[in-house]
C-alpha positions in Angstrom: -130.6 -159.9 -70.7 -133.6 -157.4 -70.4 -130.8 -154.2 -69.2 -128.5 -155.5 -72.3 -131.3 -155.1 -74.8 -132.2 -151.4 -72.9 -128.3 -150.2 -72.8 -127.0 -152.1 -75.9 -125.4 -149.3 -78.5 -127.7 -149.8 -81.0 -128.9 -146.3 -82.3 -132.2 -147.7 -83.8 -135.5 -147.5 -82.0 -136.3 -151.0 -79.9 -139.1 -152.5 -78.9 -137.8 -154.5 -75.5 -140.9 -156.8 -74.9 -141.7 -158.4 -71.6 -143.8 -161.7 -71.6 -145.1 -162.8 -67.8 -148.6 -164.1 -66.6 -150.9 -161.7 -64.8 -150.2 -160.9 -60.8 -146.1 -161.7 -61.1 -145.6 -157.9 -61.1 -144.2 -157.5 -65.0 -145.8 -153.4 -64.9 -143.8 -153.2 -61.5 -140.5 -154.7 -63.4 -141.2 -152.6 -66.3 -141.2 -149.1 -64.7 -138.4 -150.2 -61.9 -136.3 -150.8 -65.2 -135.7 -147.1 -65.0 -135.8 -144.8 -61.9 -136.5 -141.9 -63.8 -139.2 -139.7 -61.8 -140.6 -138.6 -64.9 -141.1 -141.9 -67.0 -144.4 -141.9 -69.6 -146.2 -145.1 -69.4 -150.0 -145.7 -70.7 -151.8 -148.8 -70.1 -153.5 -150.3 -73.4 -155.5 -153.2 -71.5 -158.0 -155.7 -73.6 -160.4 -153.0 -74.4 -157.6 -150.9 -76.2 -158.5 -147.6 -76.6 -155.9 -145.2 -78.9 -157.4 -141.9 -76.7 -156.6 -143.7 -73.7 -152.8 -144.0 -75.0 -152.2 -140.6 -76.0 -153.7 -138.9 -72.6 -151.6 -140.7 -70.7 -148.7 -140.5 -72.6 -149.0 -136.7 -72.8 -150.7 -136.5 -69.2 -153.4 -134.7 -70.0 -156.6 -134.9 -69.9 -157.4 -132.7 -72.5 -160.7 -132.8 -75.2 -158.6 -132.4 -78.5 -159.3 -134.7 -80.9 -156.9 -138.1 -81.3 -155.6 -136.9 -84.4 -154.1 -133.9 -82.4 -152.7 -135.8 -79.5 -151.2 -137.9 -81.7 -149.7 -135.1 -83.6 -148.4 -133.1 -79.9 -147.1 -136.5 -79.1 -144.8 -137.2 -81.9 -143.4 -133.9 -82.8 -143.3 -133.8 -78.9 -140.8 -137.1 -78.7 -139.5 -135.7 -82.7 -135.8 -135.8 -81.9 -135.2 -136.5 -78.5 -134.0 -139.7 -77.1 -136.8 -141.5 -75.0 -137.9 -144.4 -73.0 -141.5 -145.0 -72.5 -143.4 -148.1 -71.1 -146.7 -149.2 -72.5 -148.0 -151.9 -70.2 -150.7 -154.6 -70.8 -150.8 -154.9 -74.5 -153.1 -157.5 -75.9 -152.9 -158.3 -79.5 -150.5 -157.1 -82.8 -153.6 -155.0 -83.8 -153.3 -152.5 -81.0 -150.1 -152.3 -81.5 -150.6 -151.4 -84.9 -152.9 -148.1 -83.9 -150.2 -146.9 -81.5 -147.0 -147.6 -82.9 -146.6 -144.6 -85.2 -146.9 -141.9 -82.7 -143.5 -143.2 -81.8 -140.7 -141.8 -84.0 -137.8 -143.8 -84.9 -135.2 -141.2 -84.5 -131.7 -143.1 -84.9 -130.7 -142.5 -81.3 -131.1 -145.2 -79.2 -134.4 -144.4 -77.9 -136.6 -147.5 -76.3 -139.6 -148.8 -75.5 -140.6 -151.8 -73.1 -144.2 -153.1 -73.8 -145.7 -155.8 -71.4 -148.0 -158.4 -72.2 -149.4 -161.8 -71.6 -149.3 -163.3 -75.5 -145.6 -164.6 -76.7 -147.1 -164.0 -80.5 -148.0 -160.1 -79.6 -144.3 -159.4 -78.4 -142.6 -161.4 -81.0 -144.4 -159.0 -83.6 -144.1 -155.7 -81.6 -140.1 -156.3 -81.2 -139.9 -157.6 -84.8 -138.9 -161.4 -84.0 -136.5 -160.3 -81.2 -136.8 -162.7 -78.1 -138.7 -161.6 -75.1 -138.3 -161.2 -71.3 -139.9 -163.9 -69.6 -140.9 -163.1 -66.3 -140.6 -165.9 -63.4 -142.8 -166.3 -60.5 -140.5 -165.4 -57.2 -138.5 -167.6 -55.7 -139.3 -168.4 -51.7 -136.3 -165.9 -50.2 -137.6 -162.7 -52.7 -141.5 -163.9 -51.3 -140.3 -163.5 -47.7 -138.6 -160.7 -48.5 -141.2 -158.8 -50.1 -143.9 -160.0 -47.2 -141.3 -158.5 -44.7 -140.8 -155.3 -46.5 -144.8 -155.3 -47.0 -145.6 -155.8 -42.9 -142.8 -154.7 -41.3 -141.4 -151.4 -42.8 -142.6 -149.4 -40.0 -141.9 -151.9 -37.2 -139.1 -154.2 -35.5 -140.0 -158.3 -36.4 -141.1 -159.9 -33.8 -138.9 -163.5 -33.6 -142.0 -165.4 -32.7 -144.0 -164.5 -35.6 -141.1 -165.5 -38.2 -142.1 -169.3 -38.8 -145.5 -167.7 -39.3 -144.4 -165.4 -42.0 -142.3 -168.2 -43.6 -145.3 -170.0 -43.8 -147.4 -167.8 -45.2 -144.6 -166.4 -48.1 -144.5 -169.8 -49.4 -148.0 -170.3 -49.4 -148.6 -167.3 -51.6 -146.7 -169.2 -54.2 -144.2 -166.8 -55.7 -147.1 -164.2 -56.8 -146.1 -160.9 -56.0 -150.1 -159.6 -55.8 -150.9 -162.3 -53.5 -147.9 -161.2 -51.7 -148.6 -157.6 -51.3 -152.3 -158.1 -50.6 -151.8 -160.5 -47.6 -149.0 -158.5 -46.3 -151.4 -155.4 -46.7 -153.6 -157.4 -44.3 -151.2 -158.9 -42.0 -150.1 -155.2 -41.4 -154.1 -154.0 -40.5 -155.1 -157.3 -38.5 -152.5 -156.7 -35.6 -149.7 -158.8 -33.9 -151.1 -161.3 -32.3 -150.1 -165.2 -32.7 -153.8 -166.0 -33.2 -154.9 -163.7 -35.8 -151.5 -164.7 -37.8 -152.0 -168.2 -37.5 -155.6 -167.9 -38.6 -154.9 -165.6 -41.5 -152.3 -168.4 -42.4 -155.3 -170.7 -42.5 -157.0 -168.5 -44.7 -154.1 -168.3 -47.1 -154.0 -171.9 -47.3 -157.5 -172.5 -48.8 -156.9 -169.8 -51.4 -153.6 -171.6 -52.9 -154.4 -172.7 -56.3 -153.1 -174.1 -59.3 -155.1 -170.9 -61.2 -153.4 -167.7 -60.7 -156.1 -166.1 -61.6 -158.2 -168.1 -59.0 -155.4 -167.6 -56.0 -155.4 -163.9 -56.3 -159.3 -163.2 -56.6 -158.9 -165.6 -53.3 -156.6 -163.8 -51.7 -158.5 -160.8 -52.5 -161.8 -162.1 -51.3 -159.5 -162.6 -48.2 -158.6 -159.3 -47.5 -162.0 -157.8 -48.7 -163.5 -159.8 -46.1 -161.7 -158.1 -43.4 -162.0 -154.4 -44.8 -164.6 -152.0 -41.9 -167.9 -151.5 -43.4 -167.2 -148.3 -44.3 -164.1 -149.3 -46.0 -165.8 -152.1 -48.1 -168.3 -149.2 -49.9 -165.2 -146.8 -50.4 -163.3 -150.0 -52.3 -166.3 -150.9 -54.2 -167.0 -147.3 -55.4 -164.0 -147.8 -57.5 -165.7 -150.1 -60.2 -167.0 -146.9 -61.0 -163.8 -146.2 -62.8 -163.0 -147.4 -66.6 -160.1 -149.7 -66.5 -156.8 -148.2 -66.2 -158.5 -144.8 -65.4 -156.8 -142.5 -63.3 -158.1 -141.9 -60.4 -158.2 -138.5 -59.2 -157.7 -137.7 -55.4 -160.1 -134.5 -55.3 -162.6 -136.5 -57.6 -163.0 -139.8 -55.3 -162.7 -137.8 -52.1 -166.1 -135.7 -53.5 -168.0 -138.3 -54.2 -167.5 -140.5 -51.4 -168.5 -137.3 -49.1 -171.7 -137.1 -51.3 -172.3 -140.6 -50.9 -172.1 -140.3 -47.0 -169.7 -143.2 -46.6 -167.6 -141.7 -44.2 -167.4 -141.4 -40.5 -167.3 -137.6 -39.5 -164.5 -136.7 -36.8 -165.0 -133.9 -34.6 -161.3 -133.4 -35.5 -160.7 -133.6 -39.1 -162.6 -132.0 -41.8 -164.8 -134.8 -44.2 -161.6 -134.5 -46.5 -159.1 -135.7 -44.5 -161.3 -138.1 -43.4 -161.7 -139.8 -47.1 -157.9 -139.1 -47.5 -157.3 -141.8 -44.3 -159.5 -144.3 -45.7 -157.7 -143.9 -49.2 -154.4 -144.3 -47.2 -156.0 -147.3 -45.2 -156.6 -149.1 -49.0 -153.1 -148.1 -50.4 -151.6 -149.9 -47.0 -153.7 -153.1 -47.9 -152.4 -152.9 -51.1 -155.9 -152.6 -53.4 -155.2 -149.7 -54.8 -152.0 -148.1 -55.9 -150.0 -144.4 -55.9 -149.8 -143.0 -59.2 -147.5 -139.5 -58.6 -147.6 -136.2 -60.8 -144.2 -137.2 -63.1 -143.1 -133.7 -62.8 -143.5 -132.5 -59.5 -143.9 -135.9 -57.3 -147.3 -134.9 -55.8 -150.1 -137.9 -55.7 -152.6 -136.5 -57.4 -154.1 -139.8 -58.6 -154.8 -143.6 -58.2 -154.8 -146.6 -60.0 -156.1 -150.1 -59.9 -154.3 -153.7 -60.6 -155.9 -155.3 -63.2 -156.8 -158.2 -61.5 -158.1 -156.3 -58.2 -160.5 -154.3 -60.5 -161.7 -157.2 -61.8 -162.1 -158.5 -58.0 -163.9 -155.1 -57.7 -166.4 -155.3 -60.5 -167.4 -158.9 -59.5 -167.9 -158.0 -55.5 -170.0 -154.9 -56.5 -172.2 -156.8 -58.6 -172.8 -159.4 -55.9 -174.4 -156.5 -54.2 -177.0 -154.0 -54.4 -173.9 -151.6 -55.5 -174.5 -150.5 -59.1 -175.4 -151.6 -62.5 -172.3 -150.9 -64.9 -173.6 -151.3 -68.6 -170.2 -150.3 -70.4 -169.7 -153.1 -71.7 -166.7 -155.7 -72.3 -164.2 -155.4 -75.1 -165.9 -158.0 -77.3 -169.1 -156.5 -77.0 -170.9 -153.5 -78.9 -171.8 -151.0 -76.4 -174.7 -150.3 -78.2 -176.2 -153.6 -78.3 -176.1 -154.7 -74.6 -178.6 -155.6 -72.8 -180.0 -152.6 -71.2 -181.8 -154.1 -68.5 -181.3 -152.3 -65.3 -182.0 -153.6 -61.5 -184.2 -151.8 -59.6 -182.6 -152.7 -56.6 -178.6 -151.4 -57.4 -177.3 -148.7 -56.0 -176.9 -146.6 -59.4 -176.0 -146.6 -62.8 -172.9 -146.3 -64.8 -172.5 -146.5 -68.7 -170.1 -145.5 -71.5 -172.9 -145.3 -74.1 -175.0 -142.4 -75.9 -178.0 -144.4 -76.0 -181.5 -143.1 -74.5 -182.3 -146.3 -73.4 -180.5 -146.0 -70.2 -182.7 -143.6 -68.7 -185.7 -146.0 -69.2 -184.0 -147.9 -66.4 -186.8 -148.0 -64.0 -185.1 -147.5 -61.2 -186.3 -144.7 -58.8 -184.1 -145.4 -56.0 -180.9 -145.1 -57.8 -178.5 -142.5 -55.5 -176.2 -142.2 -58.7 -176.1 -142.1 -62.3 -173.0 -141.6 -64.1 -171.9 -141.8 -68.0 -168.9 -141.6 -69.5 -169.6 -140.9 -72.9 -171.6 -138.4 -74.5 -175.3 -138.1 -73.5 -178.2 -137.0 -75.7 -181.1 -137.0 -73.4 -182.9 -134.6 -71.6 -182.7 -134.4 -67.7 -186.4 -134.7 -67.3 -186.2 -137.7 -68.9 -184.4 -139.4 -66.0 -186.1 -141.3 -63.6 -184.0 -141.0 -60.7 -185.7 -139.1 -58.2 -183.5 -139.8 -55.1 -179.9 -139.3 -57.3 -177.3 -137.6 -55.1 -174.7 -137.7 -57.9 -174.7 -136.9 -61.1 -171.9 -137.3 -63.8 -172.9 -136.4 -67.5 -171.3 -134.9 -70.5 -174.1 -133.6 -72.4 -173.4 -133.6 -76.4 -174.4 -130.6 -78.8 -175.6 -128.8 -75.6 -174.2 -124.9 -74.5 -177.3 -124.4 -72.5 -177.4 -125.2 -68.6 -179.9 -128.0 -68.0 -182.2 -126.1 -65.9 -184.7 -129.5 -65.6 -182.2 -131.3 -63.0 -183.3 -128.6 -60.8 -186.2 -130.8 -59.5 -183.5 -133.5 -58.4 -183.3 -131.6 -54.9 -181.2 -135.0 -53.6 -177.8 -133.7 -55.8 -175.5 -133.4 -53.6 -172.4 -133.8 -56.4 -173.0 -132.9 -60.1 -170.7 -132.5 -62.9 -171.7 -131.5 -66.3 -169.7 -131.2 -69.6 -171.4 -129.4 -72.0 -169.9 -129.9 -75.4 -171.2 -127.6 -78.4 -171.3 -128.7 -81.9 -169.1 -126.8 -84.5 -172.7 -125.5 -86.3 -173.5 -123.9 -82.4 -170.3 -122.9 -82.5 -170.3 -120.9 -85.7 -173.8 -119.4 -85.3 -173.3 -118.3 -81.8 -168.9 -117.2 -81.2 -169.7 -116.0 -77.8 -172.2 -117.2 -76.0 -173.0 -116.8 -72.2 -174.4 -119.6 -70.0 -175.9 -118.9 -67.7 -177.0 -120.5 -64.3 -180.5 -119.7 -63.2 -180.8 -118.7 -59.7 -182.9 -121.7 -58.7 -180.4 -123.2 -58.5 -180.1 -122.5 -54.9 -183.0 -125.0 -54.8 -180.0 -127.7 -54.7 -179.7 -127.6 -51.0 -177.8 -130.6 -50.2 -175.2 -129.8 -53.0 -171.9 -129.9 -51.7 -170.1 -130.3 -55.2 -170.5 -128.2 -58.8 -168.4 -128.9 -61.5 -168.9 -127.4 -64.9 -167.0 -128.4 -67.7 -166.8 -126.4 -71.3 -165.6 -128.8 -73.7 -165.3 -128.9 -77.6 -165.2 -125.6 -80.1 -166.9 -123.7 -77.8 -164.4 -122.3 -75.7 -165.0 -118.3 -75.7 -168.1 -119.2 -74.0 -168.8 -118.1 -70.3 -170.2 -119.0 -67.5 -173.1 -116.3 -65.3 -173.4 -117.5 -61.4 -176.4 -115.9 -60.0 -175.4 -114.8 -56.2 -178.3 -116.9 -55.3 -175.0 -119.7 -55.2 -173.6 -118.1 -52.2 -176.5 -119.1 -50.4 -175.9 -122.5 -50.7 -174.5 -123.5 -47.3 -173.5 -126.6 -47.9 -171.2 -126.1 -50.8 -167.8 -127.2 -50.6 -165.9 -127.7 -54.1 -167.2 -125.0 -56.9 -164.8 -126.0 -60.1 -166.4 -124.2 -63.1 -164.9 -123.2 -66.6 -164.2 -119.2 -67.2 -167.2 -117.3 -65.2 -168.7 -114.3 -64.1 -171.2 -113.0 -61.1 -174.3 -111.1 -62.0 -173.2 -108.4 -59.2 -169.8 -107.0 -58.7 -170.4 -107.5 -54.7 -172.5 -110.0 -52.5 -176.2 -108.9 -51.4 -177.6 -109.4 -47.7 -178.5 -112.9 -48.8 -175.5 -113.8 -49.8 -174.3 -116.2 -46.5 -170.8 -117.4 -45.4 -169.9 -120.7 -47.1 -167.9 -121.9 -44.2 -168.2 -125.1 -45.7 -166.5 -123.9 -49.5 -162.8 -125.2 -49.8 -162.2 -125.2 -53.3 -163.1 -122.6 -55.9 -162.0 -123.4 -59.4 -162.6 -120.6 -62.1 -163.1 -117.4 -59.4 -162.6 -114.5 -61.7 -160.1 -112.6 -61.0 -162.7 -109.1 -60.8 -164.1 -110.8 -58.0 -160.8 -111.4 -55.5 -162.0 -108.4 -53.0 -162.1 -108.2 -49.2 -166.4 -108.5 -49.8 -166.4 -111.7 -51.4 -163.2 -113.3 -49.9 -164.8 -113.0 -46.8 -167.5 -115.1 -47.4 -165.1 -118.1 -48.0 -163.2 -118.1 -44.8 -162.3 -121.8 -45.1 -161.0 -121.4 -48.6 -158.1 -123.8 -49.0 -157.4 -123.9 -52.6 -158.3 -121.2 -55.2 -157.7 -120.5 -59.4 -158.2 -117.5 -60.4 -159.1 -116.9 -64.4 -160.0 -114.1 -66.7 -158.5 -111.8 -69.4 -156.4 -108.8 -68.8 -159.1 -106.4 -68.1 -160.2 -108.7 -65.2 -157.1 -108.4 -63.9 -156.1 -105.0 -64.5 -159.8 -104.0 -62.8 -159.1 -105.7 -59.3 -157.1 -103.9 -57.3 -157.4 -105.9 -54.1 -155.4 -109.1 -55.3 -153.9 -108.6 -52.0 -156.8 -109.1 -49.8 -156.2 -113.3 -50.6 -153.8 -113.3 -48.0 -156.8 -112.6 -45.4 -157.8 -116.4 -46.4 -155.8 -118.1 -43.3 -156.9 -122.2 -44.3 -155.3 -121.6 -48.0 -153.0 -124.2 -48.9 -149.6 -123.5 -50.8 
């Protein structure tokens, strides 16, 4: 029915809706539907949010304003036959903000939208009858358990009544499925650790979906490492449906100090096996670049997040004050634990940093922040995640948080900054070597202001342990390194290096260097005449 609707000759645009409960895999259907590599799909979850739509739709993660997305994305899909998914669509109203960006352009483009609510898809596809999504049946349960333990390996005969038993326990829900087979694959291949993971799975069955999966969750959970239970509950962190960068998590679990250092491996690759680890047990998923196939990000099931959010607030983990859908941010209760792990908010509100908690190791906001740095009372913060509003100044007074060891600012100008001040250098102040635990620096320029630049004091190459620098257009005080400067064996990534500065002198103080971009206008370029001398970095990566 669904692939009749999708290939039927019918030249207008259609809405082909699919109507399942969640954990039977309806996103998984969805994208399946189509194996083209580069297929746009957006999540619009409970808490819809139009932005949200139109970044992911357009894969960006750009700061235009909505009414410009919107505009890039419809004269982007203007005349051209296409088949998008949008995925988790709760009511007619957010269906309403969204569906106008898609152009109805008489030639048989499509669009499959997944939700929970029969009323929602009925309206979307304009009274046309929906997909209904089954739960599995017992053969496609076993199958997918196989598929899920034993894609590397041969199946061991002995442990197939055990497998039998433990597909039809999971009752037809593809989540459950995949999450116990993630286990089943971690806990080894013995009889006894099989039969007793079968016992487990049989006091998580439930008549509740919902229920089963946080149990099955809860199951797996409890048999992450140690380490491996922080790393999973860092992702609450993350708004719902968020991508998940790779470089992003990897830096902040390293400045967190969750991970196990291996004489072997650099910290990196160490955070990149424990993200592999996760992905194997099925609690987080792959989300590849759609035009060149590379993972770059991450994603979370709906229903795992919300395992997430629950197990990191049974813990000393983290406060997260953003809020549910059916609550005003701004009107939350803005008590704060002194005994969590950090904070993380979506609001512009002051009153967050009259949290008293002095022992928070991280504060992060996602929306635009109006305070000042001294105002924060967390002394022992390592990281630090802020996009500061109507600010093109550095914040030189979270200089005395000398625990930073990740920070990443966005400073957004307002258009009267902008207009009174077209160019405007920013400029780091060379205390900043004060910082000396800081192993990431990210610097964001965001809104009008984008002829500004960035001044780096060389006092930041004697940071030693430095290891990402990602930083908007920018510019050295000195055309070449002073006897303080030292050799950041430790730097991997420098984002932003002007291209003046690519000479033998300063290339040398990077041996480790694996990834580089280079910025600047002509002149840089046309003034640096040793381009070449990027080759003596032997670590950098293609």
């Amino acid at each position: 029915m669904i692939l009749d609707q999708l290939a039927s000759r019918e030249r207008e645009l259609e809405v082909v809706s699919i109507v399942v409960m969640e954990g039977i895999g309806k996103t998984t259907l969805a994208t399946k539907l189509y194996s083209n590599p580069i297929l746009p799909k957006a999540s619009v979850s409970q808490g819809h949010c139009v932005r949200n739509v139109l970044l992911a739709l357009l894969y960006t993660t750009s700061d235009e304003p909505d009414n410009q997305l919107a505009d890039r994305l419809h004269k982007l899909l203007k005349g051209k036959r296409y088949f998008l998914v949008i995925d988790d669509i709760w009511t007619a109203e957010a269906w309403d903000d969204i569906e106008l960006f898609f152009p109805d352009c008489n030639n048989g483009s499509r669009i499959v939208l997944t939700t929970q609510n029969v009323e929602v898809s009925e309206y979307a596809s304009s009274g046309k009858p929906a997909y209904h999504m089954s739960l599995m049946n017992f053969y496609e349960s076993w199958s997918l358990l196989y598929e899920k333990v034993f894609a590397k390996d041969s199946f061991p005969h002995e442990f197939e009544q055990l497998e039998k038993q433990i597909a039809f326990k999971c009752g037809g829900l593809p989540l459950s499925i995949v999450v116990i087979g993630g286990l089943l694959s971690k806990i080894g291949k013995s009889l006894g650790e099989w039969q007793s993971a079968a016992n487990n799975v049989s006091s998580a069955v439930s008549t509740d979906v919902d229920v089963q999966c946080m149990k099955v969750l809860s199951l797996s959970y409890h048999y992450l490492p140690s380490h491996l239970k922080l790393c999973f509950l860092y992702f609450s962190i993350f708004a719902e449906d968020q991508l998940i960068f790779v470089d992003k998590v990897v830096q902040l679990w390293v400045a967190e100090g969750f991970l196990k250092v291996e004489e072997i491996k650099s910290i990196e690759e160490v955070a990149k096996t424990c993200l592999n680890q996760l992905i194997d047990r099925s609690l987080i998923s792959i989300c590849e670049h759609p035009r060149f196939g590379k993972i770059e990000s991450y994603g979370m099931h709906d229903v795992t997040r919300e395992f997430c959010l629950r197990a990191a607030q049974n813990t000393i983990f983290g406060n997260d004050h953003r809020g549910k859908s059916n609550q005003n941010p701004c009107t939350q209760s803005m008590q704060c634990s002194s005994k969590s792990r950090g904070l993380i908010s979506n609001h512009n509100e002051e009153e967050y940093v009259r949290c008293h908690n002095s022992e928070a190791y991280y504060f992060i906001c996602f929306g635009r922040f109006l305070c000042r740095v001294t105002e924060f009372p967390f002394k022992l913060v390592r990281v630090l995640h802020l996009a500061l509003r109507s600010c093109i100044n550095f914040p030189s007074e979270m200089l005395h948080l000398i625990h930073l060891r990740y920070v990443s600012l966005s400073l957004c100008s307002s258009l009267e900054q902008y207009r009174e001040i077209p160019r405007c250098i920013i400029g780091i102040p060379p205390s900043i070597s004060c910082l000396f635990y800081l192993q990431t620096f990210i610097i964001n320029l965001s809104g009008v202001g984008l002829q500004y630049r960035i001044m780096l004091p060389l006092e930041i190459l004697t940071m030693p342990q430095l290891r990402h620098l990602h930083l908007d257009w920018n510019y050295f005080q000195s055309h070449e390194p002073t006897e303080k400067s030292l050799v950041l064996k430790n730097l991997q990534c420098f984002s932003g290096l002007n291209a003046q500065y690519c000479t033998g002198s300063f290339f040398r103080l990077f041996p480790n260097l694996k990834k580089s971009e280079v910025r600047g206008v002509p002149k840089d370029f046309s003034s640096c005449k040793d381009m070449n001398d990027i080759s003596s970095l032997d670590q950098i990566e293609e």
